[in-house]
PyMOL Python script that loads the backbone (N, CA, C, O; Angstrom):
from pymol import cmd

cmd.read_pdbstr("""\
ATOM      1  N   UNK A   1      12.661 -37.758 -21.690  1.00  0.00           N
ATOM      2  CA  UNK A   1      13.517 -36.984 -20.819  1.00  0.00           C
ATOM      3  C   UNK A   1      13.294 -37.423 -19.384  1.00  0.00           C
ATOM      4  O   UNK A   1      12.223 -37.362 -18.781  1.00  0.00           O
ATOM      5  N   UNK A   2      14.460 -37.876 -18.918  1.00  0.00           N
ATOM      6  CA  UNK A   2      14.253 -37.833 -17.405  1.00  0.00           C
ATOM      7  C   UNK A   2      14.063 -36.673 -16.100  1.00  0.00           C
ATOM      8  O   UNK A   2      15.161 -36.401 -15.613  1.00  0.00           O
ATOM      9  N   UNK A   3      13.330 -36.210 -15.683  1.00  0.00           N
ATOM     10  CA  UNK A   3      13.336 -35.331 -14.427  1.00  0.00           C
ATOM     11  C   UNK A   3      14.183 -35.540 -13.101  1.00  0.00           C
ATOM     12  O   UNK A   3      14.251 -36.568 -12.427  1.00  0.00           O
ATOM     13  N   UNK A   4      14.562 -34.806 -12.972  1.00  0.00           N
ATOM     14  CA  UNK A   4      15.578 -35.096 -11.386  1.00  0.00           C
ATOM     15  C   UNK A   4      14.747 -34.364 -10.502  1.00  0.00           C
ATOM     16  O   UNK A   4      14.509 -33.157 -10.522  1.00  0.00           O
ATOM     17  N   UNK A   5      14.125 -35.677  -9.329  1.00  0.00           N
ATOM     18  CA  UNK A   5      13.639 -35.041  -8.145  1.00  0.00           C
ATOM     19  C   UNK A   5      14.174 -34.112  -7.376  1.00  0.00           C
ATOM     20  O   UNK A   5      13.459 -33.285  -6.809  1.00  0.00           O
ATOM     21  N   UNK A   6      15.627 -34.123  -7.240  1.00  0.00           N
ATOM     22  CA  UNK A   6      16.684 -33.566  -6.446  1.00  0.00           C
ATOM     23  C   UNK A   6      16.540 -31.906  -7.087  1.00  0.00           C
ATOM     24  O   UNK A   6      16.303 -31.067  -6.217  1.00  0.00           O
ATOM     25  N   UNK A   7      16.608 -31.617  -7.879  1.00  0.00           N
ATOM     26  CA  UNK A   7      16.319 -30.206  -8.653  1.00  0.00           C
ATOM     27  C   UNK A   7      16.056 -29.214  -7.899  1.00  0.00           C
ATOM     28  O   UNK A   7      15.683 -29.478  -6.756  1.00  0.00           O
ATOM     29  N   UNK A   8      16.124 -28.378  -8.143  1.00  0.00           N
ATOM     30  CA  UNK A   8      15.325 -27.112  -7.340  1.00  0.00           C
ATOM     31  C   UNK A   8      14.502 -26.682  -8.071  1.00  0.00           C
ATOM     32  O   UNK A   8      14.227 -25.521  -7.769  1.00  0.00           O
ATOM     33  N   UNK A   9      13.684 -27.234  -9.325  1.00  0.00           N
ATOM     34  CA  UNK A   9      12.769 -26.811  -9.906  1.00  0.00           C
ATOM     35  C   UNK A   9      11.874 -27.991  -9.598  1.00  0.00           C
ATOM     36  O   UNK A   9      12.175 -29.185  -9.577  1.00  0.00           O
ATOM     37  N   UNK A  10      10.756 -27.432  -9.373  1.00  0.00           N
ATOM     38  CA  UNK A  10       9.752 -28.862  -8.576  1.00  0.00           C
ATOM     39  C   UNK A  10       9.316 -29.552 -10.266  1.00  0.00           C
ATOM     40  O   UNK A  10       9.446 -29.098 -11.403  1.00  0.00           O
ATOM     41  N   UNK A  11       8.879 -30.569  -9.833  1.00  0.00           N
ATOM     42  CA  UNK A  11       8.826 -31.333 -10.988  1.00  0.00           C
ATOM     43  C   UNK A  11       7.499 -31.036 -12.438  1.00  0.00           C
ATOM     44  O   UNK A  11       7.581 -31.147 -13.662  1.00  0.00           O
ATOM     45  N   UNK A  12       6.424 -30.649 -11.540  1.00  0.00           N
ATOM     46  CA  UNK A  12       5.483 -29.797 -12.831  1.00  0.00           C
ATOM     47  C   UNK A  12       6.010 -28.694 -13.177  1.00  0.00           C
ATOM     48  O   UNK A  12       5.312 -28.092 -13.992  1.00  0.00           O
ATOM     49  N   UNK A  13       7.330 -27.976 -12.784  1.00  0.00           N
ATOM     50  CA  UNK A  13       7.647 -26.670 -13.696  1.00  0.00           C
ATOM     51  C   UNK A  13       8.500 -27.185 -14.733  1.00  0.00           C
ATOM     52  O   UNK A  13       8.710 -26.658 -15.825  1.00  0.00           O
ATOM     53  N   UNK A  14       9.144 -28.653 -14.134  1.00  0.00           N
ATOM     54  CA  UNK A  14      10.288 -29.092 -15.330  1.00  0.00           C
ATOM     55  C   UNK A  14       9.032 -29.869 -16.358  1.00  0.00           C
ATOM     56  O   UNK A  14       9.161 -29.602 -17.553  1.00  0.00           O
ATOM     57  N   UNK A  15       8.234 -30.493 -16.113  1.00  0.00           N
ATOM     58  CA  UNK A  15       6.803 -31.070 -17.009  1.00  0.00           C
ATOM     59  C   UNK A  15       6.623 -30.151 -18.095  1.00  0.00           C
ATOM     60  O   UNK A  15       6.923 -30.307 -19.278  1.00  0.00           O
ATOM     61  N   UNK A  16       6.031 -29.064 -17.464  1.00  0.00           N
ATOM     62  CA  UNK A  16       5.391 -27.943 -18.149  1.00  0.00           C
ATOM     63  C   UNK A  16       6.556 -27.215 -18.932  1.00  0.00           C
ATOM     64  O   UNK A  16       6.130 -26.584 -19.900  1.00  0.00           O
ATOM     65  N   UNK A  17       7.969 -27.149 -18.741  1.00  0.00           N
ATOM     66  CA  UNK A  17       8.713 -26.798 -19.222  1.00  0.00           C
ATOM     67  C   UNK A  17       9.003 -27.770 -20.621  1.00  0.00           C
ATOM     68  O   UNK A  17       9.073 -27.298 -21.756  1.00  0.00           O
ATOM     69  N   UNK A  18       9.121 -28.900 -20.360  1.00  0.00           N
ATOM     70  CA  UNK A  18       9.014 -30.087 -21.831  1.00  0.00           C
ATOM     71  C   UNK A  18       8.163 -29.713 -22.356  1.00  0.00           C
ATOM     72  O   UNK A  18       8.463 -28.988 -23.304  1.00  0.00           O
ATOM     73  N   UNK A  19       6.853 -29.905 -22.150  1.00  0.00           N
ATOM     74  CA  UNK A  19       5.276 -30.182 -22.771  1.00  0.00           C
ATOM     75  C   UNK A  19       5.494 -28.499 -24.176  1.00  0.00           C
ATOM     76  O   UNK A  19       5.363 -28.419 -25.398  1.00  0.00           O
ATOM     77  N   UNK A  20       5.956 -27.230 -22.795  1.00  0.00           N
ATOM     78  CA  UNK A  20       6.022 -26.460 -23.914  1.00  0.00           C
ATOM     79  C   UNK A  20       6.661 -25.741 -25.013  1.00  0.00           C
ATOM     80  O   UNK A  20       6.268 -24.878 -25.798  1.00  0.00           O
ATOM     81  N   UNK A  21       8.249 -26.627 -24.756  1.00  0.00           N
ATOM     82  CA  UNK A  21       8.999 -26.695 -25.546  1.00  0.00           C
ATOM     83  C   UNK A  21       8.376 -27.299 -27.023  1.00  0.00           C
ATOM     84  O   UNK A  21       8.518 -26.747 -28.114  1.00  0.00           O
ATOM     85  N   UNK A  22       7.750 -28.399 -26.800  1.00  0.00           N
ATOM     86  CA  UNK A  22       6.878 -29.178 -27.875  1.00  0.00           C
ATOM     87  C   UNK A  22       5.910 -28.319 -28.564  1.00  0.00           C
ATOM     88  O   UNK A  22       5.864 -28.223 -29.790  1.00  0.00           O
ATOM     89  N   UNK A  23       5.213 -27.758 -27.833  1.00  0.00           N
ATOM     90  CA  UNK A  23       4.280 -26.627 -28.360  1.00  0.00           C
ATOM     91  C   UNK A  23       5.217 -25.488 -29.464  1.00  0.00           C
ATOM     92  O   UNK A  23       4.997 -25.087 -30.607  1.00  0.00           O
ATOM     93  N   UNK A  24       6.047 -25.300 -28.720  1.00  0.00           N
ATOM     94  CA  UNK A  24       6.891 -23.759 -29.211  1.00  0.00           C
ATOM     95  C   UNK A  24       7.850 -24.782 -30.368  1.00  0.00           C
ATOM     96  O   UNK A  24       8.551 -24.030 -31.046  1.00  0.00           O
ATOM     97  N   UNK A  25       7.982 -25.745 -30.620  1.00  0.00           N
ATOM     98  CA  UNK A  25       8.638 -26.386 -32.021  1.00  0.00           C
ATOM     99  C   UNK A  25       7.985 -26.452 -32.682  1.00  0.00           C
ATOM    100  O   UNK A  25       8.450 -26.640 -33.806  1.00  0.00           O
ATOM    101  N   UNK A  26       6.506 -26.367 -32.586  1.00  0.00           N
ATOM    102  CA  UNK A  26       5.935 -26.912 -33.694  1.00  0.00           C
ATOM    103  C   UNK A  26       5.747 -28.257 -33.950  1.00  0.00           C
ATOM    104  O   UNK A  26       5.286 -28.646 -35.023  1.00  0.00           O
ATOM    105  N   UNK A  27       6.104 -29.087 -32.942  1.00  0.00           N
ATOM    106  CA  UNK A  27       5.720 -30.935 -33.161  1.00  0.00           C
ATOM    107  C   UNK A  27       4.291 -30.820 -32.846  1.00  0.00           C
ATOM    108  O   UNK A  27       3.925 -31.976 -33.062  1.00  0.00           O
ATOM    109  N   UNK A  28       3.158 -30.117 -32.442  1.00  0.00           N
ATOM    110  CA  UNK A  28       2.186 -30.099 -32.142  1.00  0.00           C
ATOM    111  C   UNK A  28       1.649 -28.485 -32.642  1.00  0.00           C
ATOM    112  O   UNK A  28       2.038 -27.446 -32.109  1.00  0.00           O
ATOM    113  N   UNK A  29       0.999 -28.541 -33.404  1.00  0.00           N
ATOM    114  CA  UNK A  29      -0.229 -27.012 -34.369  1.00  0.00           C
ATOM    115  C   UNK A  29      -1.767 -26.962 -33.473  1.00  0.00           C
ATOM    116  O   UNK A  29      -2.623 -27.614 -32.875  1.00  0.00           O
ATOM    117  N   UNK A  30      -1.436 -25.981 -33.811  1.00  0.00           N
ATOM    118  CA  UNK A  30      -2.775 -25.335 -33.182  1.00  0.00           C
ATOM    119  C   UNK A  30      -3.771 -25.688 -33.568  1.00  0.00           C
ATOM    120  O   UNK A  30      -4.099 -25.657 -34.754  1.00  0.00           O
ATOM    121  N   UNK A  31      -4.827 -26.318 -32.140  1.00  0.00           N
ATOM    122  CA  UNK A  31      -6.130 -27.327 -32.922  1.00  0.00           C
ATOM    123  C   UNK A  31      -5.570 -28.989 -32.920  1.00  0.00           C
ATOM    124  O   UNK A  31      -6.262 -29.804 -33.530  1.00  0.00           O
ATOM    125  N   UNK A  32      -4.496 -29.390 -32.326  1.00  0.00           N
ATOM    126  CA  UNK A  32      -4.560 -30.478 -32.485  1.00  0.00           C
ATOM    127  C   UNK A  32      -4.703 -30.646 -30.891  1.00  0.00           C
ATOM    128  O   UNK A  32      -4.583 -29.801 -30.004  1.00  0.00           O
ATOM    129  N   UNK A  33      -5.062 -32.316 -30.808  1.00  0.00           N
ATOM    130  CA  UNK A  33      -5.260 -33.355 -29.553  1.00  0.00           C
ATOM    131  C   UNK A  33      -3.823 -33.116 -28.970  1.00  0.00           C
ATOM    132  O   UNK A  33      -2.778 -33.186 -29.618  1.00  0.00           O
ATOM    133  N   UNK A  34      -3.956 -32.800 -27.540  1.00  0.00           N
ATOM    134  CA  UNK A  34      -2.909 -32.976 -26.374  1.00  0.00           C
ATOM    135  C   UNK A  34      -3.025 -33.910 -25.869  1.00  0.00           C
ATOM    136  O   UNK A  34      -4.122 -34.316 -25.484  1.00  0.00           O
ATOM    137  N   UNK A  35      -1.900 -34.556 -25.711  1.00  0.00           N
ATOM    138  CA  UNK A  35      -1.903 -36.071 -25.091  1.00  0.00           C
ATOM    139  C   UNK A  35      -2.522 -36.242 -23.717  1.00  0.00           C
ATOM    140  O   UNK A  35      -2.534 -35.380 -22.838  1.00  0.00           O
ATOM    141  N   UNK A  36      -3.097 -37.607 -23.633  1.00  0.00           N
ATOM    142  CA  UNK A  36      -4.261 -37.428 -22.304  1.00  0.00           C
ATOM    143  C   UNK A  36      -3.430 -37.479 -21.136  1.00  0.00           C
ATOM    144  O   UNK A  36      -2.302 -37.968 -21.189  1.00  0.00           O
ATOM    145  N   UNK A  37      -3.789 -37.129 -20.364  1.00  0.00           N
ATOM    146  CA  UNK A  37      -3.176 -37.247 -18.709  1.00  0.00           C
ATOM    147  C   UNK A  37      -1.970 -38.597 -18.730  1.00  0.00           C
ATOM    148  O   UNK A  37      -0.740 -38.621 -18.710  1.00  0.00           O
ATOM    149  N   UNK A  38      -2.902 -39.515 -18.773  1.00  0.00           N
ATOM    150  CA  UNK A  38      -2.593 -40.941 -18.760  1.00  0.00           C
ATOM    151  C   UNK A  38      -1.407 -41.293 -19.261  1.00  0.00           C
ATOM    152  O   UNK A  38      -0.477 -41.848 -18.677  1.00  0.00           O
ATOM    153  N   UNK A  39      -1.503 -40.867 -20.615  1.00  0.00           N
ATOM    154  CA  UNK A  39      -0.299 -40.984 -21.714  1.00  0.00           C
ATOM    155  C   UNK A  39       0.969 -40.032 -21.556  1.00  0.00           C
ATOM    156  O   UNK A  39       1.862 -40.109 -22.399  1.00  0.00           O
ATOM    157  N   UNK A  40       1.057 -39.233 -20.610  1.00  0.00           N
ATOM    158  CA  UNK A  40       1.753 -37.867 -20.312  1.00  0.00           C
ATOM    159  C   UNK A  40       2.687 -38.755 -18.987  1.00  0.00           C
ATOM    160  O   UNK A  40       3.910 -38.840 -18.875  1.00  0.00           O
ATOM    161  N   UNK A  41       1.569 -39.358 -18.063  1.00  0.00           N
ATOM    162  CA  UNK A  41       2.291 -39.961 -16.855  1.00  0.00           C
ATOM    163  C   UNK A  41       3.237 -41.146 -17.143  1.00  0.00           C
ATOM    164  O   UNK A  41       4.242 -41.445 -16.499  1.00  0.00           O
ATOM    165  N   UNK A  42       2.555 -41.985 -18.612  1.00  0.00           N
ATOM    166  CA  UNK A  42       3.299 -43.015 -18.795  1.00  0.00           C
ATOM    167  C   UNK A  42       5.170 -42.579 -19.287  1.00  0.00           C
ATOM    168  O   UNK A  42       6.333 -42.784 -18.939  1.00  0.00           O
ATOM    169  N   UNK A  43       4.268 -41.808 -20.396  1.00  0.00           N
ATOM    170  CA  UNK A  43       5.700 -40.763 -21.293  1.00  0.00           C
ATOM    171  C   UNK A  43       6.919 -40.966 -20.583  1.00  0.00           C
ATOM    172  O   UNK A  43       7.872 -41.720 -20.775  1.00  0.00           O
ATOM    173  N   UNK A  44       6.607 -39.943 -19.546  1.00  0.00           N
ATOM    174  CA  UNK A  44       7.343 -39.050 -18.929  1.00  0.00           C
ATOM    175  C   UNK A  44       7.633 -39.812 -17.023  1.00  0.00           C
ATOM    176  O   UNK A  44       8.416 -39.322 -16.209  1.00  0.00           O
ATOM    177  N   UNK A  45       6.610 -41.241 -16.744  1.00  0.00           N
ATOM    178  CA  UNK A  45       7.086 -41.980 -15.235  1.00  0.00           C
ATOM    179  C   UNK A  45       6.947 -40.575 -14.560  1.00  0.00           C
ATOM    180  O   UNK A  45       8.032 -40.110 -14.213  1.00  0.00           O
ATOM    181  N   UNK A  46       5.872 -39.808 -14.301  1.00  0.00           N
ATOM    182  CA  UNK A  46       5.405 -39.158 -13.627  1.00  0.00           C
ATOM    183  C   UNK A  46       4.120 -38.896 -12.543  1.00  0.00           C
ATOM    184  O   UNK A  46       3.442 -39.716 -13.161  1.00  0.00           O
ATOM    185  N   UNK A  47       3.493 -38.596 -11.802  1.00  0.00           N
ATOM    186  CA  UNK A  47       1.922 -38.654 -11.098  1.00  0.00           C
ATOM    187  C   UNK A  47       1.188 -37.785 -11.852  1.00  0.00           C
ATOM    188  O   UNK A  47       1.337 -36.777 -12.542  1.00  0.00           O
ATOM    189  N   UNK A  48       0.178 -38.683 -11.400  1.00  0.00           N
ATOM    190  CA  UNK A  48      -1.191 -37.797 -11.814  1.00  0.00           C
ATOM    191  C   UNK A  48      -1.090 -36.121 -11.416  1.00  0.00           C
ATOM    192  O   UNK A  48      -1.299 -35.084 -12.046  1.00  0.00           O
ATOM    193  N   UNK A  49      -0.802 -36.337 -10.493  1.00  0.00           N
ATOM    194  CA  UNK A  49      -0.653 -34.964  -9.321  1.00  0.00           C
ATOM    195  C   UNK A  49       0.034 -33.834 -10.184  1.00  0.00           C
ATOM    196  O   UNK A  49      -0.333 -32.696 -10.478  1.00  0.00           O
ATOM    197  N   UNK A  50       1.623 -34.861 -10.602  1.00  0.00           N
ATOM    198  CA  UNK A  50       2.902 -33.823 -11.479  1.00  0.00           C
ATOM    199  C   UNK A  50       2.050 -33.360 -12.801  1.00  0.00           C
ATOM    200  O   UNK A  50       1.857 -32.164 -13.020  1.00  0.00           O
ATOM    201  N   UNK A  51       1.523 -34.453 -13.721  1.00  0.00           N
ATOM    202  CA  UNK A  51       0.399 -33.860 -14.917  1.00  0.00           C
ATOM    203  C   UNK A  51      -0.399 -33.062 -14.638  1.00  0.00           C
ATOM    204  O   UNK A  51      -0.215 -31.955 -15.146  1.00  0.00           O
ATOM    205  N   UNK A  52      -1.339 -33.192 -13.942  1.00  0.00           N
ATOM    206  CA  UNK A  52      -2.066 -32.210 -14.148  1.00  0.00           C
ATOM    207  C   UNK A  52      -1.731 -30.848 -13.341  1.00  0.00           C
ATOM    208  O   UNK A  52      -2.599 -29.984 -13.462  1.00  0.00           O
ATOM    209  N   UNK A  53      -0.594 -30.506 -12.522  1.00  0.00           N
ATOM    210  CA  UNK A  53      -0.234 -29.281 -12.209  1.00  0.00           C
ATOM    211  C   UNK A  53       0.355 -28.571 -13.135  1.00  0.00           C
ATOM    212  O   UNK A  53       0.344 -27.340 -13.139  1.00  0.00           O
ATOM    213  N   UNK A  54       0.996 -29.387 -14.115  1.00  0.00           N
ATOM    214  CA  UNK A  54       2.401 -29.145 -15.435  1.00  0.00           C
ATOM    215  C   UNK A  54       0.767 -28.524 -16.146  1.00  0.00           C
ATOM    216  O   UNK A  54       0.705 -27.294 -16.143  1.00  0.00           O
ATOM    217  N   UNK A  55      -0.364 -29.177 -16.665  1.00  0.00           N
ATOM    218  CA  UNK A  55      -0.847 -28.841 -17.926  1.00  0.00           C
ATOM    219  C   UNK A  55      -1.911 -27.808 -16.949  1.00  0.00           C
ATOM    220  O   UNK A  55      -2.711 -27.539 -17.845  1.00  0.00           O
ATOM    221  N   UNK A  56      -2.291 -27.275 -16.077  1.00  0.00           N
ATOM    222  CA  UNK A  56      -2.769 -26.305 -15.422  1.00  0.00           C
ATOM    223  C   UNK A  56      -2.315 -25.462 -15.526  1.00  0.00           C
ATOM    224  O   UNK A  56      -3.013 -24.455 -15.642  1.00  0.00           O
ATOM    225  N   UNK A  57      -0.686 -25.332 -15.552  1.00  0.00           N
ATOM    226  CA  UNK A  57       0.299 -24.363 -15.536  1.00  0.00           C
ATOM    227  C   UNK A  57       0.066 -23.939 -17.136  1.00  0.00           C
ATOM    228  O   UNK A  57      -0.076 -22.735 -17.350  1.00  0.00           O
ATOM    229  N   UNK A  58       0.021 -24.809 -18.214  1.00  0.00           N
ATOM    230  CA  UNK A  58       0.336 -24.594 -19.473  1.00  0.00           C
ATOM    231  C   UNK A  58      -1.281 -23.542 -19.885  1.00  0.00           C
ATOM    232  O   UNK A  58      -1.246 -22.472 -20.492  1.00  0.00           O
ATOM    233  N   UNK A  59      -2.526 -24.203 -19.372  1.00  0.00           N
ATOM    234  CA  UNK A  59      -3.632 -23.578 -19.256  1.00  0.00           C
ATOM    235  C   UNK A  59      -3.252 -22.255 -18.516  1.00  0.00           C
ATOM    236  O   UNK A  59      -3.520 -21.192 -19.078  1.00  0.00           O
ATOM    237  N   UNK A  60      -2.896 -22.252 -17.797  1.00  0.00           N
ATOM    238  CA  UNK A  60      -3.050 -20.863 -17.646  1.00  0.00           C
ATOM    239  C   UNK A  60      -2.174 -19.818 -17.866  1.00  0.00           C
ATOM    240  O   UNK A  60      -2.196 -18.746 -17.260  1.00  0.00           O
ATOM    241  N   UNK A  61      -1.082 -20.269 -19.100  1.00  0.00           N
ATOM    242  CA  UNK A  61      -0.096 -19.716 -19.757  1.00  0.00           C
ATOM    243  C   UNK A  61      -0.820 -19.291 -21.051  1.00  0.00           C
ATOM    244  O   UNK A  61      -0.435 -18.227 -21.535  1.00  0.00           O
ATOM    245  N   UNK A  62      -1.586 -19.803 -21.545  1.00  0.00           N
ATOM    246  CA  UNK A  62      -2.703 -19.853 -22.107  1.00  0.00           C
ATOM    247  C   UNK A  62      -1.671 -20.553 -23.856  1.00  0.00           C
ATOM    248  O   UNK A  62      -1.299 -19.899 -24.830  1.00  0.00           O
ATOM    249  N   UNK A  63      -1.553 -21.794 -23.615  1.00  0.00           N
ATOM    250  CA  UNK A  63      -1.231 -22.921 -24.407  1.00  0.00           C
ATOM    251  C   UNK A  63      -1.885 -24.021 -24.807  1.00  0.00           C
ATOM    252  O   UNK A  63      -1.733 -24.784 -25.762  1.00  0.00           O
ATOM    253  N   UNK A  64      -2.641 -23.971 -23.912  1.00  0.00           N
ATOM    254  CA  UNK A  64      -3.466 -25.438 -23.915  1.00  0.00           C
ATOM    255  C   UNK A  64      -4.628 -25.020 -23.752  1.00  0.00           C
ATOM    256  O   UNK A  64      -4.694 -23.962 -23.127  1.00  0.00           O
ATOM    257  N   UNK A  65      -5.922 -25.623 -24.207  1.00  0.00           N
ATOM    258  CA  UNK A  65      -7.564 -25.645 -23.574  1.00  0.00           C
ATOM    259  C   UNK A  65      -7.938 -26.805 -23.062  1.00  0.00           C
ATOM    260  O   UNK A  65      -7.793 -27.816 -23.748  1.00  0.00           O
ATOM    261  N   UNK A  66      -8.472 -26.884 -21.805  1.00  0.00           N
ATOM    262  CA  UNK A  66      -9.002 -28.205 -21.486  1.00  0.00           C
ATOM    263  C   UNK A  66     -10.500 -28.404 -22.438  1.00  0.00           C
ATOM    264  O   UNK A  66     -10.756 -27.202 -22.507  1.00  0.00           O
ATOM    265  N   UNK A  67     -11.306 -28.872 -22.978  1.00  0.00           N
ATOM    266  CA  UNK A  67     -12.418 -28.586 -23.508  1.00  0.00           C
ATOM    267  C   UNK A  67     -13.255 -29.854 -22.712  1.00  0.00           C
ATOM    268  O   UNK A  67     -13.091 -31.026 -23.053  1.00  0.00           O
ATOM    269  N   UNK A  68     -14.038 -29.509 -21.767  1.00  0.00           N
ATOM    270  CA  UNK A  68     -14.990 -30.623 -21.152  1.00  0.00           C
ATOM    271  C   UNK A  68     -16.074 -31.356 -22.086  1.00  0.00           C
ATOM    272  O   UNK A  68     -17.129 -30.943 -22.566  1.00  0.00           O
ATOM    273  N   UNK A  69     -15.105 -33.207 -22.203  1.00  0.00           N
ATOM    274  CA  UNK A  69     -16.296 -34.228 -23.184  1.00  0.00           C
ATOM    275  C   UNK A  69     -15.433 -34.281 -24.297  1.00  0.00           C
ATOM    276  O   UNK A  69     -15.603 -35.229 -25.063  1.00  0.00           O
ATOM    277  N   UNK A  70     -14.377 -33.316 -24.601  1.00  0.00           N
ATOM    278  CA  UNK A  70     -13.439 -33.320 -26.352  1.00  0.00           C
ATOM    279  C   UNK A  70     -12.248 -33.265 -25.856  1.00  0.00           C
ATOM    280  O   UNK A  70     -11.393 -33.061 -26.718  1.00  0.00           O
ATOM    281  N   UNK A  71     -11.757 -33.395 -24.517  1.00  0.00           N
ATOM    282  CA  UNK A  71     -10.064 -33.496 -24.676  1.00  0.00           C
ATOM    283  C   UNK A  71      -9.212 -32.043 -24.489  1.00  0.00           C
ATOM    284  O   UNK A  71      -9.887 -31.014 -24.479  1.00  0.00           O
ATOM    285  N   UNK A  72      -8.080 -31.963 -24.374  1.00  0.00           N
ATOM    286  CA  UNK A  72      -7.163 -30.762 -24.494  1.00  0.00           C
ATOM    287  C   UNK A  72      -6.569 -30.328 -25.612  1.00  0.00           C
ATOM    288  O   UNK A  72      -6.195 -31.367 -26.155  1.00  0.00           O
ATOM    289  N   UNK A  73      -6.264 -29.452 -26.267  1.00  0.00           N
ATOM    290  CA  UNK A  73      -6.062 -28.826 -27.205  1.00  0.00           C
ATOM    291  C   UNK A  73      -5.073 -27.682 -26.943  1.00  0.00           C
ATOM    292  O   UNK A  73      -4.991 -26.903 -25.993  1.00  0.00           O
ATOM    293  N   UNK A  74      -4.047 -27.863 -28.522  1.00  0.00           N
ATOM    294  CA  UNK A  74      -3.256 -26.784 -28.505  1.00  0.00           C
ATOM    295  C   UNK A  74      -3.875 -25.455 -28.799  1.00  0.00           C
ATOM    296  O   UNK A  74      -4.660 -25.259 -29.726  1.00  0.00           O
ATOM    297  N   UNK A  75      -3.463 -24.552 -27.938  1.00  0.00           N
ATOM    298  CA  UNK A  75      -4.153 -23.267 -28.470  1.00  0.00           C
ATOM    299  C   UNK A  75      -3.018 -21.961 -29.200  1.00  0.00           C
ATOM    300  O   UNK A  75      -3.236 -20.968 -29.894  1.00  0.00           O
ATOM    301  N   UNK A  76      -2.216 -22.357 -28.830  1.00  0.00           N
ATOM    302  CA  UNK A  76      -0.899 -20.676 -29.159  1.00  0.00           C
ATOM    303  C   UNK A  76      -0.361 -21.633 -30.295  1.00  0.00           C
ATOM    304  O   UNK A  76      -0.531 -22.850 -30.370  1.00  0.00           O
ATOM    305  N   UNK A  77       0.268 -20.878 -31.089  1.00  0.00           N
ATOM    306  CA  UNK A  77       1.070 -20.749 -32.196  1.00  0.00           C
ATOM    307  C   UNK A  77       2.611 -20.965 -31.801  1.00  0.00           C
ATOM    308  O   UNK A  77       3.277 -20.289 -31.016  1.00  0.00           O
ATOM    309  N   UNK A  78       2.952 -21.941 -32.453  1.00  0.00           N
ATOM    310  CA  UNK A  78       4.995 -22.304 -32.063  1.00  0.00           C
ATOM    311  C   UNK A  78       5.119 -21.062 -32.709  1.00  0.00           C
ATOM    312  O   UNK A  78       4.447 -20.516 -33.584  1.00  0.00           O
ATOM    313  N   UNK A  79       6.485 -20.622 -31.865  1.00  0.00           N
ATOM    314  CA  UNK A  79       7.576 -19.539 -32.266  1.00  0.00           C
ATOM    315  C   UNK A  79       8.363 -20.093 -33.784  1.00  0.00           C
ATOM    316  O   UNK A  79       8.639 -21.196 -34.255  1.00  0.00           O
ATOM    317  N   UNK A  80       8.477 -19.136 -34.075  1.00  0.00           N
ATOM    318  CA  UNK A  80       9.023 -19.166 -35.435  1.00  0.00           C
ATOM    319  C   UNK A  80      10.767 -18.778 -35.089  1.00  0.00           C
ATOM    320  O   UNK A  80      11.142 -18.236 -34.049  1.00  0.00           O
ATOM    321  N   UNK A  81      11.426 -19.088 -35.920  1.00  0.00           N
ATOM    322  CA  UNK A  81      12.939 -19.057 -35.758  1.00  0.00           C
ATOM    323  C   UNK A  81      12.906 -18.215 -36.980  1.00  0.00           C
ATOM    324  O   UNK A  81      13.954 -17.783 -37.461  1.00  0.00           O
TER     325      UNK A  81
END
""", "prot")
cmd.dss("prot")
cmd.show_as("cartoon", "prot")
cmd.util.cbc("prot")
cmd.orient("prot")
């Protein structure tokens, strides 16, 4: 997905808005590996800066765990349809 700078939604709310669409489908279960920073900036042609504000946001939505030494992790349960 491309982001439009021009937006009036700054660009880690449109991040964090993808990342937890993914969560809430179910392409990613609870307990699995969240893609690293790195792999998020490549994805998505974004900054370091835009990642880690997007998955801060998702942390403290309480979606994600950072776990210090093991990586990030899904923590909530996708919505069910």
């Amino acid at each position: 997905m491309a982001f439009s700078k021009s937006a009036p939604i700054q660009l880690h709310y449109q991040l964090a808005n993808e990342l937890r669409n993914y969560i809430q489908s179910g392409t990613w279960n609870i307990g699995d590996l969240f893609p690293t920073d790195r792999e998020v900036m490549e994805k998505y042609n974004v900054s370091a800066t835009t990642v880690r504000r997007a998955i801060k946001q998702l942390v403290n939505e309480g979606w994600i765990e950072r776990r210090p030494g093991k990586g990030t992790f899904i923590k909530k349960e996708p919505i069910k349809e």
